[in-house]
N, C-alpha and C positions, 0 to 999 in steps of 0.2 A: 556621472555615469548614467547609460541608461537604464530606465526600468517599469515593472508594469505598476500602473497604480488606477487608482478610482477616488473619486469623489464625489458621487452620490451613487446609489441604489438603483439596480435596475438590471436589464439584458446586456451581454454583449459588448454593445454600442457606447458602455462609459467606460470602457478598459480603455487606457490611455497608456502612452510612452512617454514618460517627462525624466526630464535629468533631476539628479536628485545626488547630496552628495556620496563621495565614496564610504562604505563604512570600512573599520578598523578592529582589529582581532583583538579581544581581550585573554584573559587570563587562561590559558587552556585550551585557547581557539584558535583558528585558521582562517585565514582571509584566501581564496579561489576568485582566479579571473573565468568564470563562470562560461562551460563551453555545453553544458545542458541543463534545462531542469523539467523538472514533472509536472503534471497539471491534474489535477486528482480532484473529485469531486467537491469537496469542500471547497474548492475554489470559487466551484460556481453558486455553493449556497452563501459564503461570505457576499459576493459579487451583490447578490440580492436583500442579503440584508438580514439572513435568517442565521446569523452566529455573533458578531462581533455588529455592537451600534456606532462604535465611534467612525468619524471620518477627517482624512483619505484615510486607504487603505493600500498596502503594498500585499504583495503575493507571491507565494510559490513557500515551499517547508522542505521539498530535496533538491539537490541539486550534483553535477559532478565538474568540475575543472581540475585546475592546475595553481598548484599552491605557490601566494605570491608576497606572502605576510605569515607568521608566525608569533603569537602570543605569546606571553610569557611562561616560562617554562614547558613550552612546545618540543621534545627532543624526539617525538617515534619519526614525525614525516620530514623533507628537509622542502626549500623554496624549490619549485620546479617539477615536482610529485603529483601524481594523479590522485585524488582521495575521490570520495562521494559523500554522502553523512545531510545531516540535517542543517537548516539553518533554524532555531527555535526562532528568529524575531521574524519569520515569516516572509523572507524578503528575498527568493532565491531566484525570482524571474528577475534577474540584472544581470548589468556587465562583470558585477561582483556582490560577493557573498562570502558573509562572515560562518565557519564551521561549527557549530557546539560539540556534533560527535558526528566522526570521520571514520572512514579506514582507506584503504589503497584499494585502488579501484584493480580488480580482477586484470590479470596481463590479456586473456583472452575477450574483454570487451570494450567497446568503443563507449563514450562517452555518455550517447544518448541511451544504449542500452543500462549501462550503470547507473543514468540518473533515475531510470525506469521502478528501481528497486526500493529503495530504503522506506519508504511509505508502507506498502504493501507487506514489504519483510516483515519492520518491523509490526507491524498489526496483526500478522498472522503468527507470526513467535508471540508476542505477549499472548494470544486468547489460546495458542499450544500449551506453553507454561501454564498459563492459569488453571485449565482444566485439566493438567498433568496426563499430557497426552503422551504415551510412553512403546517400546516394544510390547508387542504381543497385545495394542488394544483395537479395539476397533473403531475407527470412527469415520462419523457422518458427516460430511461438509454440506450444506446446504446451501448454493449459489458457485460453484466449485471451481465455472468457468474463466471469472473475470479474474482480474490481478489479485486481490487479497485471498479468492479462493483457490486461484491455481498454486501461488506459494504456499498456502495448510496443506494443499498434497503434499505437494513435494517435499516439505518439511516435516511432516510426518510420516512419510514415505523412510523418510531418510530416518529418523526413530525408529524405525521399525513395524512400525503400526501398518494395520490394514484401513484401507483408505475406502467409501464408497461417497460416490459424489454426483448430486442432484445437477443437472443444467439440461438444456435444451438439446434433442436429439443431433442438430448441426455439430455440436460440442462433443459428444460423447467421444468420438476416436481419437480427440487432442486428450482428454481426462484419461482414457486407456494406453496413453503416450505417457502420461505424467505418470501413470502406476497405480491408478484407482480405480473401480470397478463403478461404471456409471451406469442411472436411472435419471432418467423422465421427471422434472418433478411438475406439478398440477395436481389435478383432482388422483387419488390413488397411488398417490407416491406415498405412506408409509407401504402398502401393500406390497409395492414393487421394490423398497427395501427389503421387507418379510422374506422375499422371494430370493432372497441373497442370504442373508442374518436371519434366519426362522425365529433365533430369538431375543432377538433387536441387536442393538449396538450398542456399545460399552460407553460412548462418548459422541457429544454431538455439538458441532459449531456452525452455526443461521449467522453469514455472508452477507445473504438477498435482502433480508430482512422482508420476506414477503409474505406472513401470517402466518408460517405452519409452527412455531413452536409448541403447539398443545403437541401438536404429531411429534415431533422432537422429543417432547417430553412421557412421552409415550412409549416412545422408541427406545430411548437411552435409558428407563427405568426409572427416572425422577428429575425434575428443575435441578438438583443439584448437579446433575452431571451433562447441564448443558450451557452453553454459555453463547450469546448473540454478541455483535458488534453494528449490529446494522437497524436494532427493533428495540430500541429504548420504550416504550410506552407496552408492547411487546413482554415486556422482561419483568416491568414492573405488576401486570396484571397476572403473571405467570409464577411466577416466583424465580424469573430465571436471572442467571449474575448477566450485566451487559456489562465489558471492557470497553471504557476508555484510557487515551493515551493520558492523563492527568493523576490517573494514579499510578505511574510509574513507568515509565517506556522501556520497552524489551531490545536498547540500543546495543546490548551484547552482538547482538546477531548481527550486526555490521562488518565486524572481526570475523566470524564464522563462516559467513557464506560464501568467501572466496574462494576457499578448499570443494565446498559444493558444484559453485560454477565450473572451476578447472577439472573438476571430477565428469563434469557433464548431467548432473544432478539437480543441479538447479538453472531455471530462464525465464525471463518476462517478456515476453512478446513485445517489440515497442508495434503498436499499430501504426501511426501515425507521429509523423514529426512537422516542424511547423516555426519555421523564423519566430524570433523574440514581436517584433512587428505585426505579426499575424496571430498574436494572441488571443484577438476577439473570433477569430476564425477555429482556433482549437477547442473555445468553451461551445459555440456554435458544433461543435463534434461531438464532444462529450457530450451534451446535454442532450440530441437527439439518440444517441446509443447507439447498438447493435455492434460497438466496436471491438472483438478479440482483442484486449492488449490495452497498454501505457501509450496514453499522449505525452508527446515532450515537444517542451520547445530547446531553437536550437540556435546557440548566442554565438554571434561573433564568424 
């Protein structure tokens, strides 16, 4: 089959297409002849060397097709089903990909929109849970615009919760579309929260990871009620928790958000989509920015 892979360190330019063979579903799992997957930034820091040292390397962690293999004691989906879900062994820019946790891809989306999701879902569910983000609270998103911050809206939107969300002025009326009340963030963005919450925010989750956790912590009334995903070094000099997915992935929320979609409550913008072939062209995207939305590439 084909797929993306590396073998050495660097830009772009060592993403490679090599056949490689097929994998096979084990115990629990689901084998997808692979019709999308995601390209999420950890792609490009692996790419370069800043995560995982061993080499080669393959890529991609979501993905959505059509199920073409069933592991052992597989009984919810049948062959021929649309699911989306993870691949844990990290290998989901291929013709195929083995499932660990799946669900049925929403009837209302296409593929590359569904591969768009389960990354971002689930990162934003696990740091909701974690901070026990609930009706009737209030919280701060900080970074609010891109894909992990625009599903904390909407998922706590969807709890009930009052939502206010930092991003760039171009942003402000898609966050006011999402259900959140948006600020400016830079220089004077706790003030321009003040100006909304006189007496701060109940709960606060740092997205961007771009230095304001003191403010955060300010805002929310202590490190304990804030929680980063994006400012590891951040978290440790602050007292703040940082979520990773290694202590425990918030994979519920796979199940969950179908009901969301078909409600019209929940979407991820795909920005850009982009042949399995033109992978070094989508990290080439990602990596400059400015992009609203999920890159996907698109197989087959």
């Amino acid at each position: 089959m084909k797929a993306v892979r590396f073998g050495r360190f660097g830009g772009p330019e060592v993403l490679e297409i090599v056949d490689l063979p097929e994998p096979h579903a084990g115990a629990g799992e689901v084998r997808v002849a692979v019709r999308a997957a995601g390209v999420n930034p950890s792609d490009w820091k692996k790419r370069r060397g800043l995560m995982d040292p061993e080499l080669p390397q393959t890529l991609g962690y979501e993905a959505a097709g059509v199920v073409d293999e069933l592991g052992e004691g597989v009984s919810d989906v049948a062959v021929g089903d649309r699911v989306f879900g993870f691949s844990t062994g990290g290998a989901a820019q291929a013709e195929f990909a083995v499932l660990a946790y799946y669900a049925p891809v929403p009837p209302s989306l296409g593929f590359a929109e569904a591969a768009a999701i389960p990354a971002a879902l689930e990162t934003a569910t696990r740091a909701l849970d974690q901070l026990g983000v609930g009706s009737g609270a209030t919280l701060l998103v900080n970074g609010a615009s891109g894909s992990v911050g625009s599903a904390a809206v909407q998922l706590a939107v969807a709890r009930g919760a009052r939502v206010i969300g930092t991003a760039g002025p171009a942003n402000h009326e898609y966050l006011r579309e999402l259900g959140a009340e948006a600020v400016a963030y830079g220089e004077g963005m706790a003030g321009r929260v003040r100006a909304l919450a006189p007496d701060g925010v109940d709960l606060a989750l740092d997205v961007a990871g771009s230095g304001v956790l003191p403010e955060l912590v300010q805002l929310a009334g202590g490190a304990e009620n804030v929680l980063t995903v994006a400012d590891f070094a951040g978290s440790q000099e602050h007292g703040v928790r940082f979520s990773r997915g290694d202590a425990g992935r918030a994979v519920h929320a796979l199940g969950e958000v179908g009901a969301l979609v078909e409600a019209g409550r929940f979407a991820l913008p795909v920005a850009r989509t982009f042949p399995l072939a033109d992978v070094a062209d989508a990290h080439r995207a990602g990596e400059s920015g400015g992009a609203r939305g999920k890159l996907v590439l698109v197989v087959g």
